[in-house]
C-alpha positions as CSV (number, residue, x, y, z in Angstrom):
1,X,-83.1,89.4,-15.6
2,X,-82.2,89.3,-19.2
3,X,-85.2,91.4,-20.1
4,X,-87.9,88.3,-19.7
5,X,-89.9,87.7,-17.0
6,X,-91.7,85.2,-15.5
7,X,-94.7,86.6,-16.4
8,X,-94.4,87.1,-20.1
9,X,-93.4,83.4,-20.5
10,X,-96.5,82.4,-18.7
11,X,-98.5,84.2,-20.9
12,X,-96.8,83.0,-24.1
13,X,-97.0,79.2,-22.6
14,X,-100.8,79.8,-22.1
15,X,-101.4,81.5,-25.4
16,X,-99.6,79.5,-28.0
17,X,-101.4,80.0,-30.9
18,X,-101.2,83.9,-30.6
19,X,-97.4,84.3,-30.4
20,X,-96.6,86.0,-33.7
21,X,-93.3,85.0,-35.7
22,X,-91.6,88.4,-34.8
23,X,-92.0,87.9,-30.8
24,X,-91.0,84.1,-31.3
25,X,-87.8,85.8,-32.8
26,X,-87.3,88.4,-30.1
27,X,-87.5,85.4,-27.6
28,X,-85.0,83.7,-29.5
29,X,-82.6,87.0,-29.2
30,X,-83.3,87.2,-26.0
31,X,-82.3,83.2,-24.9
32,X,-79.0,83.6,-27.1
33,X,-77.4,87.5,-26.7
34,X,-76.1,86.9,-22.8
35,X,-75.4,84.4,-20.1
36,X,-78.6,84.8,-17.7
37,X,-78.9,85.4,-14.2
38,X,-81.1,82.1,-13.6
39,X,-80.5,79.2,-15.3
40,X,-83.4,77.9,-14.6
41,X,-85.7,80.7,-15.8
42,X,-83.8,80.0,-19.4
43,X,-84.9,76.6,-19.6
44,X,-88.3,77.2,-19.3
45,X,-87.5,80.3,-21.6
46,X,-86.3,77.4,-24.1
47,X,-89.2,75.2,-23.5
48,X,-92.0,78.2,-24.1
49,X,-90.0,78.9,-27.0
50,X,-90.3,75.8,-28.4
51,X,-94.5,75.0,-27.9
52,X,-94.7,78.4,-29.1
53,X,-93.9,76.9,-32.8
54,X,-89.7,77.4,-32.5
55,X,-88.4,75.7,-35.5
56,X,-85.5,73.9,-37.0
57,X,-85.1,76.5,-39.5
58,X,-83.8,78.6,-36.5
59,X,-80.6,77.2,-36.8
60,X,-77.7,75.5,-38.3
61,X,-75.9,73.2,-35.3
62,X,-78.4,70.2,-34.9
63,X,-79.8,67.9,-37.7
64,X,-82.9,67.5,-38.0
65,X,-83.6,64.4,-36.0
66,X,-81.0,66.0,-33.2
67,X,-83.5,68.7,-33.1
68,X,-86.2,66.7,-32.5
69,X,-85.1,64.4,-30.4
70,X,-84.2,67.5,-27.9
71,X,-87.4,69.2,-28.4
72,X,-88.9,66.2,-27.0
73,X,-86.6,65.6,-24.0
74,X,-86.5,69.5,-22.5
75,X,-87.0,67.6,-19.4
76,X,-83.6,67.3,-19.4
77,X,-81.5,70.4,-19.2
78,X,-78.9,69.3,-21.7
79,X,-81.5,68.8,-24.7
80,X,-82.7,73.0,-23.6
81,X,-78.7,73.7,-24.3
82,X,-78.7,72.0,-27.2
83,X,-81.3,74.1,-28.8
84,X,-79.6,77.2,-27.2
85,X,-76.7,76.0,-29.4
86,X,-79.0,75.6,-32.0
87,X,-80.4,79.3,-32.2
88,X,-77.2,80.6,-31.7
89,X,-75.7,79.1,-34.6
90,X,-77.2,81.0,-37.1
91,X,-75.6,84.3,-36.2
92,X,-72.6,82.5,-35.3
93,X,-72.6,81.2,-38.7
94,X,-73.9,84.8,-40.5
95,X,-70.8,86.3,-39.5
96,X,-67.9,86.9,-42.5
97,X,-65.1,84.6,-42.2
98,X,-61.4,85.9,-43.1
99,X,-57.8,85.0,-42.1
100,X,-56.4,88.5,-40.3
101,X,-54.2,90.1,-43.3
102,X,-50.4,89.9,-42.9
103,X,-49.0,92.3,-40.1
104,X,-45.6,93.3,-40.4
105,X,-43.2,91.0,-39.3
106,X,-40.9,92.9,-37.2
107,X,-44.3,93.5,-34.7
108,X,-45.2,89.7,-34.9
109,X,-41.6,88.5,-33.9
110,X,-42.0,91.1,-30.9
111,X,-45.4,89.9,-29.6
112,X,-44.0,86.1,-29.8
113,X,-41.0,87.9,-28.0
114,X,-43.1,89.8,-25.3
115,X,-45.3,86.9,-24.4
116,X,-42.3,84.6,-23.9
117,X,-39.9,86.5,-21.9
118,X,-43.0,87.6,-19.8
119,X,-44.2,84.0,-19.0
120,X,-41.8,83.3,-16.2
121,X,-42.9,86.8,-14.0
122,X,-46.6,87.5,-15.2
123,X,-48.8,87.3,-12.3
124,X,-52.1,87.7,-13.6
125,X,-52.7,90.5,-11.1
126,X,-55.2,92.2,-14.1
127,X,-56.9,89.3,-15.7
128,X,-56.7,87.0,-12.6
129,X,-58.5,83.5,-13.4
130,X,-59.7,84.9,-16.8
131,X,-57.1,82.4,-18.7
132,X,-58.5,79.2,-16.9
133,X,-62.0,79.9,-17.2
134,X,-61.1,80.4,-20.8
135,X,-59.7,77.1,-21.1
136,X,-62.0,75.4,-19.1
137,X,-65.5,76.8,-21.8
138,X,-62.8,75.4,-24.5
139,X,-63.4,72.0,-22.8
140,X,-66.8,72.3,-21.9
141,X,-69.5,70.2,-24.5
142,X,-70.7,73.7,-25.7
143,X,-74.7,72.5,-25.2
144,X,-73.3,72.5,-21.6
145,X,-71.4,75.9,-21.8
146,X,-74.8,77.3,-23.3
147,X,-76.6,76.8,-20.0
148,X,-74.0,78.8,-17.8
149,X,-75.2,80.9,-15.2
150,X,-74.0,85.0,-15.8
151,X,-72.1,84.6,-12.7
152,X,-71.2,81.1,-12.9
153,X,-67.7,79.8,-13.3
154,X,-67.3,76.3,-15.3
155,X,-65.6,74.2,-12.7
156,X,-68.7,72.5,-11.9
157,X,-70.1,72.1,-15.5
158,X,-66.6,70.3,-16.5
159,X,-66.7,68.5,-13.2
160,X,-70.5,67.1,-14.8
161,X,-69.2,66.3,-17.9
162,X,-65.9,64.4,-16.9
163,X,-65.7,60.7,-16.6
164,X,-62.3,60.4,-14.5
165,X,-61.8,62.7,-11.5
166,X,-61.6,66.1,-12.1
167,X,-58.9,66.9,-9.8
168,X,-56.5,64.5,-12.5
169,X,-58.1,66.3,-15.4
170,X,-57.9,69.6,-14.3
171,X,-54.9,69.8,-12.2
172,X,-52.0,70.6,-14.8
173,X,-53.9,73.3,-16.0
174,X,-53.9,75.3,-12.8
175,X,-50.3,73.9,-11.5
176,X,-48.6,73.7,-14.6
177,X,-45.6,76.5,-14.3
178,X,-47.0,78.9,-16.9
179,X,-43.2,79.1,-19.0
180,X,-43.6,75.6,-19.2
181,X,-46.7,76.0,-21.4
182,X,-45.2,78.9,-23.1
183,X,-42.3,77.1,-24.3
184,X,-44.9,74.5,-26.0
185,X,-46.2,77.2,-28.3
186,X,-45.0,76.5,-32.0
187,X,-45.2,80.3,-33.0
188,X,-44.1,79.7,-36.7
189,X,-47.4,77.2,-37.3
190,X,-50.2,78.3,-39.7
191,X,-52.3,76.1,-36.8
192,X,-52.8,77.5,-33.1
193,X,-53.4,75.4,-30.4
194,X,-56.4,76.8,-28.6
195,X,-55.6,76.3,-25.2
196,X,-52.0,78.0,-25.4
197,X,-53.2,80.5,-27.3
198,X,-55.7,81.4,-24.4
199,X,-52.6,81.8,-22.3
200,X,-50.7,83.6,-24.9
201,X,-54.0,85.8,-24.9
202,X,-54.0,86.9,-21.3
203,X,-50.0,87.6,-20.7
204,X,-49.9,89.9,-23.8
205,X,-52.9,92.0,-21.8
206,X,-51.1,91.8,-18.7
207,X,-48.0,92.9,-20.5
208,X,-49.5,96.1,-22.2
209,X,-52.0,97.0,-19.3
210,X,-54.8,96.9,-22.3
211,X,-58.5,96.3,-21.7
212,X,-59.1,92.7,-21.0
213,X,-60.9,91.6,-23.8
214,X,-63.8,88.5,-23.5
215,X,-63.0,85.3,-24.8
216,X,-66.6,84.3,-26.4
217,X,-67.0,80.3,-27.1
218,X,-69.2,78.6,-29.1
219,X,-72.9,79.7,-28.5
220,X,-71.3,82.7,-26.5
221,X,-70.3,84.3,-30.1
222,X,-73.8,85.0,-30.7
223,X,-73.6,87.3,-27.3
224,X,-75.3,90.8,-28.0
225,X,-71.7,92.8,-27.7
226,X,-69.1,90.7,-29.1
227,X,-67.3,93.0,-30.8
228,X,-63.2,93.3,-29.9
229,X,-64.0,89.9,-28.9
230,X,-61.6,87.0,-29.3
231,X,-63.6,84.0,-30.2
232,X,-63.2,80.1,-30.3
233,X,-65.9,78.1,-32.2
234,X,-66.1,74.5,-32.9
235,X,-69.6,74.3,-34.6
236,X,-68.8,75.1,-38.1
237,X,-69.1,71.4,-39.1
238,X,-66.4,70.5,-36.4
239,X,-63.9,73.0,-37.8
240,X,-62.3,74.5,-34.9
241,X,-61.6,78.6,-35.4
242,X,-59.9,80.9,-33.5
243,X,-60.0,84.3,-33.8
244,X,-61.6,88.0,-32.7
245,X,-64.8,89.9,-33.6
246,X,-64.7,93.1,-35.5
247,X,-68.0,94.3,-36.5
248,X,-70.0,91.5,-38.9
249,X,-66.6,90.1,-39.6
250,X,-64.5,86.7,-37.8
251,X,-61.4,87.8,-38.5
252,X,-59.5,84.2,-38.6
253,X,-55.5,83.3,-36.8
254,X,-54.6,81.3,-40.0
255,X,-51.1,81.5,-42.1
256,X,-47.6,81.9,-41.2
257,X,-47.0,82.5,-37.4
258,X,-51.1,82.4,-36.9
259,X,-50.9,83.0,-33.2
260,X,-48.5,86.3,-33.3
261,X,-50.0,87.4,-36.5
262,X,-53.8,87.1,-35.1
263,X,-52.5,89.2,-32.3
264,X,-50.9,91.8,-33.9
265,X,-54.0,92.3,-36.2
266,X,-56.4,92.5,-32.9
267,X,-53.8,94.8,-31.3
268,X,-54.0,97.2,-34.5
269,X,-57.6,97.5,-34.7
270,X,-58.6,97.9,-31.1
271,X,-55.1,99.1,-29.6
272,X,-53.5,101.4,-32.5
273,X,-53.6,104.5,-30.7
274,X,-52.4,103.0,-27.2
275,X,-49.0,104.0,-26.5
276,X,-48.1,100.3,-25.2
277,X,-48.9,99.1,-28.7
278,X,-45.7,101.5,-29.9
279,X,-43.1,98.8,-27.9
280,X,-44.8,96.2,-30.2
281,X,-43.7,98.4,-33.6
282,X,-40.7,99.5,-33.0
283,X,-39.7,99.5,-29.1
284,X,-36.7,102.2,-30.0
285,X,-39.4,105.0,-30.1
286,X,-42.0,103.4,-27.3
287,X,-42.8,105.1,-24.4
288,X,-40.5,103.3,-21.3
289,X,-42.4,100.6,-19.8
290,X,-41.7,97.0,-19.2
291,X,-42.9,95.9,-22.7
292,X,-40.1,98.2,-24.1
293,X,-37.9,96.7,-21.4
294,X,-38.4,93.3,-22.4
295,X,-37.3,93.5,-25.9
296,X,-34.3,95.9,-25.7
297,X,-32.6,93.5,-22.9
């Protein structure tokens, strides 16, 4: 349930002018830390929060007049995501920004090395379909993404928002041999494609057997536990960032070999005492497994 119910939003809807600025900002919390259960139920969550005197002040995404145009149209269920975008953004934007420090460059070459010798047997047998859904919330308008069921998985929300059949959109990302994509990563960049790296993402965990991580988009990054989180956010005035969650802090893939580098830095702060993250240092003194496999053959 999200921890609102019917019931309180019926008596904040009939009582207006009593709801105090705190419980106005616990409502807001409560649309923006988690995906709900029923949709449905967060619209109207979105709509009481917005008679009850939610303001534009709230947030950072929308202009002014985009703010008020969708506080006039919550009839329709894309003008309730965009101000779920809209309250998000301010503890999207609150957290600290930095490019992940330089990791040594023997581990980076070895992650780039993992991930592509990897690409042509990795099964997904741990993450399954974590990698497309990723991809497919990359896609997804975030004001749409924002009104995601808990439980829900994107197809039909990219299926709304496409134009040409979705079958021709989203056919090469299911049936495209996953080497093939590998082999278009451009590992020395100081840029990261977004989508490959989502891939590059999941085979690394299926290499080391590491807890699967959550990839949080857009208004997702404002998600009540986001930390050791990677993270992909387009709202920063259009500036696309990729990246994990540590803490208050945003820690940025950015620099020589962004991707590896990015990876290496998540993999030291979450993974430093797991013995698969040894093969990734120096696989001469690595427990046997097929990570330390993969780089001595």
């Amino acid at each position: 349930m999200n921890g609102v119910y019917p019931a309180q939003l019926l008596y904040m809807a009939a009582n207006t002018g009593e709801i105090t600025k705190e419980v106005l900002e616990w409502l807001q919390g409560k649309i923006t830390e988690c995906f709900w259960d029923n949709p449905l139920l967060l619209q109207e969550a979105v709509k009481v929060w917005q008679c009850c005197g939610g303001q534009f002040e709230s947030g950072v995404f929308l202009t002014r007049n985009q703010f008020d145009t969708s506080s006039l149209g919550l009839a329709d269920p894309l003008c309730c995501g965009n101000l779920i975008v809209h309250m998000a953004s301010s503890s999207i934007m609150n957290l600290k920004r930095i490019p992940c420090p330089p990791q040594a460059i023997v581990a980076v070459h070895n992650v780039e090395t993992l991930i592509q010798k990897h690409a042509s047997t990795v099964s997904f047998d741990k993450t399954s379909d974590a990698f497309l859904h990723a991809i497919l919330r990359l896609r997804l308008d975030p004001h749409r993404l924002a009104l995601c069921a808990k439980t829900e998985m994107p197809y039909e929300k990219i299926s709304e928002q496409l134009t040409s059949d979705a079958n021709e959109e989203l056919g090469p990302i299911i049936d495209e041999p996953i080497a093939n994509r590998v082999r278009r990563i451009k590992w020395a960049d100081d840029a990261v494609d977004a989508e490959l790296s989502m891939l590059a993402i999941h085979i690394l965990v299926e290499l080391l057997q590491i807890a699967t991580p959550p990839v949080l988009v857009n208004s997702m990054m404002a998600f009540k536990h986001r930390d050791g989180c990677f993270a992909w956010c387009c709202l920063n005035d259009g500036e696309k960032e990729l990246g994990f969650i540590r803490g208050d802090t945003f820690f940025l893939a950015s620099g020589p070999r962004a991707l590896a580098n990015c990876l290496v830095t998540f993999l030291s702060f979450f993974c430093a005492d797991d013995a698969t993250f040894a093969a990734c240092k120096d696989p001469s003194t690595a427990p046997d497994g097929l990570a330390k496999d993969l780089l001595l053959n």
